[in-house]
Steps between C-alpha positions, in 0.01 A plus 500: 500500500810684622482840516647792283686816672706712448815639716730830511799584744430807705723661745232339758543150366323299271165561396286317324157600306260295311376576118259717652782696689368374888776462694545147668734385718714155572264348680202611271650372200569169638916591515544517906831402595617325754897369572494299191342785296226592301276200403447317233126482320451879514471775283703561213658821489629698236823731541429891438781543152617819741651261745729290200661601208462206156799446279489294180784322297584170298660259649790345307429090474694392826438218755157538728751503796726822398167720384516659829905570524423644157213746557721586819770603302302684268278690742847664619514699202125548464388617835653776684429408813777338822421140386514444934152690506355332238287192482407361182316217363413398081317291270640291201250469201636280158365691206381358177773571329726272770629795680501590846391839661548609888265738693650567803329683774688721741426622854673779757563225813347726736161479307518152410553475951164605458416222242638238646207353733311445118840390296517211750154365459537569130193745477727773375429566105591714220187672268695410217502083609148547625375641093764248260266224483278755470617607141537233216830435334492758312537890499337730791540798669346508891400796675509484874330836663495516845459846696888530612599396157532336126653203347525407148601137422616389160439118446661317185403133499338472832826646636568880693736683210498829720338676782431866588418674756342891534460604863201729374147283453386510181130367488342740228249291318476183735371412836744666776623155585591271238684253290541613063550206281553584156623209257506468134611859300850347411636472173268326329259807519213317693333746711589557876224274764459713823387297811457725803463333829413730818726382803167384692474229240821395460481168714778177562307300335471696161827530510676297689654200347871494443562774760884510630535666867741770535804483723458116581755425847774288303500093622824401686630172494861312531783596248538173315822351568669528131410882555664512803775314370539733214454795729757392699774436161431848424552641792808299501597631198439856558695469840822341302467801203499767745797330707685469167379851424678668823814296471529626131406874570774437818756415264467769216429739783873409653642526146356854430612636855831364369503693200364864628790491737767446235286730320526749747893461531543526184330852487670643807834401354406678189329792656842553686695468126257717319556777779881469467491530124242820536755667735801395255316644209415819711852529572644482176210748366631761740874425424374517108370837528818642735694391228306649177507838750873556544619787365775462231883666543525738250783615671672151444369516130658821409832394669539212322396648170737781583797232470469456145332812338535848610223799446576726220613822624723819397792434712685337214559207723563172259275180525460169239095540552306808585101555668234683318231396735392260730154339536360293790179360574362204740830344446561527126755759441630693080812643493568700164857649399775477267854352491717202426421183630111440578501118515770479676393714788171279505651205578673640828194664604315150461771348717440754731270454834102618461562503133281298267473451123742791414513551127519713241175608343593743222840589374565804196833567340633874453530615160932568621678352774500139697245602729145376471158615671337216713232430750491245797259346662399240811451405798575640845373349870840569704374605855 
């Protein structure tokens, strides 16, 4: 009958106890090690759930040989840890209802250093592959207490569905040590069976058909030639993409350098433009405003008015048109008075220089005589 223990990593090492909690070592538990490792024919020993985490998942229905590419893949985005310092190993089980479900055990590779010597021999088990045959394929719910710890295993169909761990024992209302079956209590409404089984009773033999080994050292062999073959066409392959790869990203690459230097041309030449225009706009702005600024002649206005119409006055002095008053304001000038020939005088002043839209605005008739009252207005910008 092989023995039962039980085994914990410690900052000392491994130690292993036995369901009474007496501490053993290698050699006492039948596990001395020599160059080719621990030996076979031993005890069994069971893995403390502080040292490895348990994940659960379906598997989708893919060939045997890509299961463990797959659960690879998938532990990346379920486990947080640097997949370099992690060791993992998992079980397949076919359900009833054709599907597949993983458990997958994982292990910090320093602790599983500590393992190793009982992973080799394959002595190295799990609690939860030690109680499935255990449970009939059905619904149950198993308590593990242990003084470090709990663990509560859900089992659907003879398969583990989930596992839990509290780092606080729990072992109110059952022996300090011990293993919690409880089946039945599912829907059908059958009351819940409780089997409690203390830890110094829990024997291989009880339990120990259809036990898988944790952590297993993988078997080597030769890559069959049609693998290597293939191997080889892909790697092949891949070689030929990423040569066709860089000659392509060489070529657009040439063609881009090409265009950011026209590109940049093109702006420099139109930079230079732009600031040409601003300085001709600027200019004209300033010659603009000199312009609208210049003060008008008046001087030259009332000269060349004084040509054709003279101001009224007492002197007696004849004249054909006479000056009332004279307006002017922001170039628009009104000249009012009386005499002969209004329109006449008009037209010369429009033919004169400075002198814009001359004409006559208002023109009265006196009651006796050929003379008539008028008013003149226009434009004036002589400088």
């Amino acid at each position: 009958m092989r023995q039962l223990l039980f085994a914990s990593a410690t900052a000392e090492g491994l130690v292993l106890t036995d369901p009474a909690g007496r501490r053993l070592t290698m050699e006492e538990a039948g596990l001395a090690s020599d160059r080719s490792g621990a030996r076979r024919g031993g005890a069994l020993v069971v893995a403390s759930r502080l040292d490895y985490e348990v994940r659960t998942f379906p598997v989708p229905p893919v060939p045997a040989r890509e299961e463990r590419d797959l659960i690879t893949f998938r532990l990346r985005a379920l486990h947080p840890g640097n997949p370099e310092d992690t060791c993992f190993d998992y079980s397949i089980t076919r359900m009833a209802d054709a599907s597949k479900l993983a458990v997958v055990y994982l292990m910090d590779r320093t602790i599983f250093d500590l393992y190793r010597p009982l992973a080799e021999c394959g002595a190295l088990l799990s609690f939860d592959s030690l109680v499935t045959r255990a449970v009939r394929p059905g619904n149950a719910v198993v308590c593990v207490r242990r003084p470090e710890y709990t663990e509560w295993m859900r089992f659907g169909g003879g398969a583990l569905l989930e596992s839990r761990l509290n780092d606080v024992a729990d072992a109110a209302g059952s022996p300090e040590c011990s293993v919690t079956i409880e089946e039945g209590g599912g829907a059908g409404g059958d009351a819940a069976a409780k089997v409690v089984i203390p830890l110094t009773d829990l024997q291989p033999p009880r339990l120990r058909r259809g036990v898988a080994p944790l952590f297993l050292p993988e078997r080597s062999g030769a890559i069959p030639l049609r693998c290597l073959a293939a191997a080889l066409l892909s790697i092949a392959a891949i070689a030929l993409s990423v040569a066709l790869a860089f000659r392509i990203v060489g070529t657009y690459q040439a063609r881009l350098d090409s265009v950011k230097a026209h590109y940049q041309a093109v702006m420099t030449r139109y930079a230079g433009e732009a600031t040409d225009a601003k300085v001709y706009l600027a200019a004209r702005e300033e010659l603009d405003a000199l312009v609208r600024r210049r003060p008008v002649d008046l001087y030259a206005f009332l000269a060349c008015l004084a040509k054709y119409v003279r101001v009224q006055s007492d002197s007696g002095r004849s004249s054909s048109l006479f000056i009332d008053a004279i307006s002017f304001s922001n170039g628009t000038f009104s000249v009012d008075g009386f005499g002969g020939e209004p329109f006449a005088t008009a037209e010369a002043l429009s033919g004169q220089p400075g002198f814009h839209t001359v004409r006559v605005t208002q023109i009265v008739p006196e009651d006796r005589g050929s003379r008539v009252h008028f008013t003149l207005t226009g434009k004036y910008d002589g400088r």
